[in-house]
Structures are given as C-alpha cells and as structure tokens.
C-alpha positions in Angstrom: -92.1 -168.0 -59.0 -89.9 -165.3 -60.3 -88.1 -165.4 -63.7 -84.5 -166.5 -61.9 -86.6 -169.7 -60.3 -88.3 -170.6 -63.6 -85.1 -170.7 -65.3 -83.8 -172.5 -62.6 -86.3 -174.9 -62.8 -85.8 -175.6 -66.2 -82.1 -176.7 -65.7 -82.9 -178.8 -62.9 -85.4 -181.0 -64.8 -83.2 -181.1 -68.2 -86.0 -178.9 -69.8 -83.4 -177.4 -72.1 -84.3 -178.2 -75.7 -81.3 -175.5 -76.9 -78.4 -177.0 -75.5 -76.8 -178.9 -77.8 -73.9 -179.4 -75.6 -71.4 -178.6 -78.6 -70.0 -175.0 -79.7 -72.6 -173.2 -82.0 -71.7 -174.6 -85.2 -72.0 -170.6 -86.3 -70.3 -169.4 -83.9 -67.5 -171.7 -85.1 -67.6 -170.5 -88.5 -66.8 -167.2 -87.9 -64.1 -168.4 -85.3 -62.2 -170.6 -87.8 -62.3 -168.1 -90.6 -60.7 -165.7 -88.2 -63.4 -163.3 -88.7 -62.8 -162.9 -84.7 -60.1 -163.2 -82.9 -59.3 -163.4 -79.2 -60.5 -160.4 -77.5 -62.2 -159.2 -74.5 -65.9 -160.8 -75.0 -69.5 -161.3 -73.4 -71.3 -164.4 -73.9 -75.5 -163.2 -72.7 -77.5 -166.4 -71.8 -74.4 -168.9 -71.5 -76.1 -171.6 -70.4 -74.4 -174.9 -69.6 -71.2 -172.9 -70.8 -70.3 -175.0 -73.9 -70.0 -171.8 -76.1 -67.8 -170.1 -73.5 -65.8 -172.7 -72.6 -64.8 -173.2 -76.4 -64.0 -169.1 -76.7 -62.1 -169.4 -73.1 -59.8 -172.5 -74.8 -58.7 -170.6 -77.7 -58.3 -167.9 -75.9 -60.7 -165.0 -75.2 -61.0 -163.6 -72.3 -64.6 -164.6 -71.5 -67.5 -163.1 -69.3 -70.5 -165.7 -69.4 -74.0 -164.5 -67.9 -77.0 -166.1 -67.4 -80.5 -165.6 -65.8 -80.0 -169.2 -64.1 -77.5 -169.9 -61.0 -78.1 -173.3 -62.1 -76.7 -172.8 -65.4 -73.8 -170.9 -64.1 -73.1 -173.8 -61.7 -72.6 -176.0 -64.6 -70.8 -173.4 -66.7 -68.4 -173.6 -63.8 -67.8 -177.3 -63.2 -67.5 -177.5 -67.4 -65.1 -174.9 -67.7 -63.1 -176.1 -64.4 -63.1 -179.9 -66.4 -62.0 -177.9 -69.5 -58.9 -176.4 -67.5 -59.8 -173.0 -68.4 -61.1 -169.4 -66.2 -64.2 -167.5 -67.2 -65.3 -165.1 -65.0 -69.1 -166.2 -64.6 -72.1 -164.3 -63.8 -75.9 -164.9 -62.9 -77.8 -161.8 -63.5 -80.7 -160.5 -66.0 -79.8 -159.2 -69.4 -81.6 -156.1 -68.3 -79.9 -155.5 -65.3 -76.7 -156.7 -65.5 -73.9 -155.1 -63.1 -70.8 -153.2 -63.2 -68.8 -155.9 -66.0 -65.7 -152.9 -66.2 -64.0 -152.3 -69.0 -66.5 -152.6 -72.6 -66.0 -155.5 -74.9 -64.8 -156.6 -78.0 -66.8 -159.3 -78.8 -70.6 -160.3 -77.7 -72.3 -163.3 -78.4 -76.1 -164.1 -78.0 -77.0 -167.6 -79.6 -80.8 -167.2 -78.4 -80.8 -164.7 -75.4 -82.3 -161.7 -77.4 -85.1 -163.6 -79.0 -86.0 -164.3 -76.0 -85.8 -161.0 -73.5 -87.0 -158.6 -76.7 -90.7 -159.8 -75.9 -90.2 -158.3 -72.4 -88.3 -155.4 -73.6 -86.7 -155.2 -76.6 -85.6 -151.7 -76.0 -84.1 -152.7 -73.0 -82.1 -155.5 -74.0 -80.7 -153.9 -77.1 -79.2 -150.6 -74.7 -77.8 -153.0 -72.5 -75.9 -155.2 -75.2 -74.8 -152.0 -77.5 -73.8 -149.8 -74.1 -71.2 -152.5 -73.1 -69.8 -152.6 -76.3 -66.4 -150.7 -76.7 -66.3 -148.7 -79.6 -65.4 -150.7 -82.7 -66.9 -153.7 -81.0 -68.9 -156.4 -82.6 -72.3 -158.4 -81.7 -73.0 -161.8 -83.2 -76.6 -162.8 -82.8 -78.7 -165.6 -83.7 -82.2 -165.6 -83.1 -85.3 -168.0 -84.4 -86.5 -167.2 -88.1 -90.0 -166.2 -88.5 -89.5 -167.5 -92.7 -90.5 -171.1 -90.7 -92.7 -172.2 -88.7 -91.7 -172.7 -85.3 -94.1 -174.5 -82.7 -92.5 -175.7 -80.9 -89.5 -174.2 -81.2 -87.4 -170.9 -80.4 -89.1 -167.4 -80.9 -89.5 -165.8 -84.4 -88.2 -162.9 -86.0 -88.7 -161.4 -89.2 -85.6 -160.1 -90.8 -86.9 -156.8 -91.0 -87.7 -157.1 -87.4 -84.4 -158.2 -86.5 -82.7 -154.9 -88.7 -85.2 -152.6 -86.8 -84.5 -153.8 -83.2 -80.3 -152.9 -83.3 -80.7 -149.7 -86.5 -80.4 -147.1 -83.5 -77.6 -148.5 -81.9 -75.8 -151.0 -83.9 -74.6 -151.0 -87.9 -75.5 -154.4 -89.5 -72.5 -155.9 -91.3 -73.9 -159.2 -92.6 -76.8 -161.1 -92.3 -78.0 -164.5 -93.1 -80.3 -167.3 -92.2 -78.8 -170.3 -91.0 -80.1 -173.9 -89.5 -79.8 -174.1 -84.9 -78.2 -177.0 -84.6 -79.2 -180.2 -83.4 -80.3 -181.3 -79.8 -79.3 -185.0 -79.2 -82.4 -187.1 -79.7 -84.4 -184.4 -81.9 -83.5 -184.4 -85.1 -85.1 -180.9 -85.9 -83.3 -177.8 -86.6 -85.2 -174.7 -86.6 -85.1 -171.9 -88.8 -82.2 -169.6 -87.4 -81.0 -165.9 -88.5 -77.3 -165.0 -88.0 -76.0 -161.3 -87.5 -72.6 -159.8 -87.0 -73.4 -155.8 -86.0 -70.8 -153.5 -85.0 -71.3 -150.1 -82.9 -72.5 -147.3 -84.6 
C-alpha cells in the first residue's frame, strides 16, 4: 500500500480524528485581526477543504494540496456547495509540481508535523522555495509540553525554531489548544507560528 492509498484509506473509513470540519479557530484569529489579508496563498494538507474554502470566501486566491484524491474529492464538492473556485491539487508535500507564480500566504495546520519524520529537510525547502519573497508561513504543529498518545505528533519549541532557522525568520510564536473534533472532547497541545522568508 503506498502512502497515497493509506491516506486514501483513511478518508474513506472517516479515520480523520483532525477534521473538525470548521475553519482553524487560529487560523481565524489571525484572519480577523487582519494580520493577513487576501493574497495569493497555499494551503499543504487541505483535507476535507474547510480551511480553504473559508480563505477562498473572503477572498484569497487559494491553492489546496493534499496527499489524498479522496480528500481533494471532498475539498471539491465543499468548495463547489460553498460557491467558491480553488484550484485543487493531490500531490506529496515533497514533490509537489509546477504551482507558478510563489505565494503570499502558506498555511500548514498539521501537514509538517507530520512529513518532518520522513524528511524534515525536505518539507521545509519545499514550503520556503514557493514562498515569494516577503511571504509568510503560518504553522501549527502538536506540542511536545503535553503528552500526546493518542494524538498529533510532538514538537519541542526549540525543535520547531530549528527545523525553519535556515530558511525562514520566525516572527511570533505561541502555544495554542487544536480544536475540537465532534464527539471528542480533547484538544491537544498545539504550537502556532507565523515565519516569513529570510
């Protein structure tokens, strides 16, 4: 089974204790206060879409990419309920194709914690090298400060600062709660990070 299937497989069989099916509650934040504004932006590890879909209403002109054609399939019938276009993608983080011009705006609510334990090297040259030059990356990954079984990988802060220092300048960050899953009412540790290119 390769990664693509297992993926795949997960979204078939609901097997998707992150999707909340509501906009990142973080993501909002920095939204609302008009730290970002519209732009040119890549969502890595969309998903069911709901983070994309709420960018693509207010707005942004969104690329979403996941791993999963499943996932993208439901990106697409979400966004085409929504009333709104986001140019969809299934592909690997780590080899992602020709996505033209850089962006503005990334936003990886879980992708990175996940693909660093493959190749963490990897995954941050492929998010900083489509970044245009004053562009910014807002991550949040799990929080080693808790423990997190089950739950979403961990990351020590100093971990998380190491992983982007040669490619990325971190403006802020700041631990934060994922939100909740219907059904569970845990919410795991979380970091969130706003970088910008070096």
């Amino acid at each position: 089974m390769t990664l693509h299937d297992d993926w795949d497989t997960r979204y078939r069989d609901g097997n998707t204790p992150w999707d909340t099916n509501h906009p990142s509650t973080q993501l909002r934040r920095v939204v609302e206060s008009g730290e970002v504004t519209p732009c040119r932006t890549l969502e890595l590890g969309c998903g069911t879409g709901t983070n994309a879909v709420y960018l693509a209403r207010l707005g942004f002109d969104v690329t979403a990419v996941d791993i999963s054609g499943r996932a993208i399939e439901m990106t697409r019938r979400k966004a085409a309920a929504a009333g709104v276009a986001c140019r969809l993608i299934t592909a690997d983080v780590l080899d992602l194709p020709d996505l033209g011009a850089p962006f503005e705006f990334i936003f990886d609510r879980g992708c990175f914690h996940v693909v660093r334990r493959n190749d963490e090297t990897g995954v941050v040259r492929a998010i900083a090298s489509r970044l245009g030059s004053s562009g910014r990356l807002l991550v949040m990954t799990g929080n080693a400060d808790e423990p997190s079984d089950p739950g979403p990988p961990v990351l020590t802060e100093q971990e998380l600062r190491d992983a982007f220092a040669d490619e990325l300048r971190m403006e802020w960050l700041r631990a934060c709660r994922f939100d909740k899953v219907a059904g569970d009412d845990t919410e795991p540790l979380a970091w969130i990070a706003m970088m910008r290119k070096a």
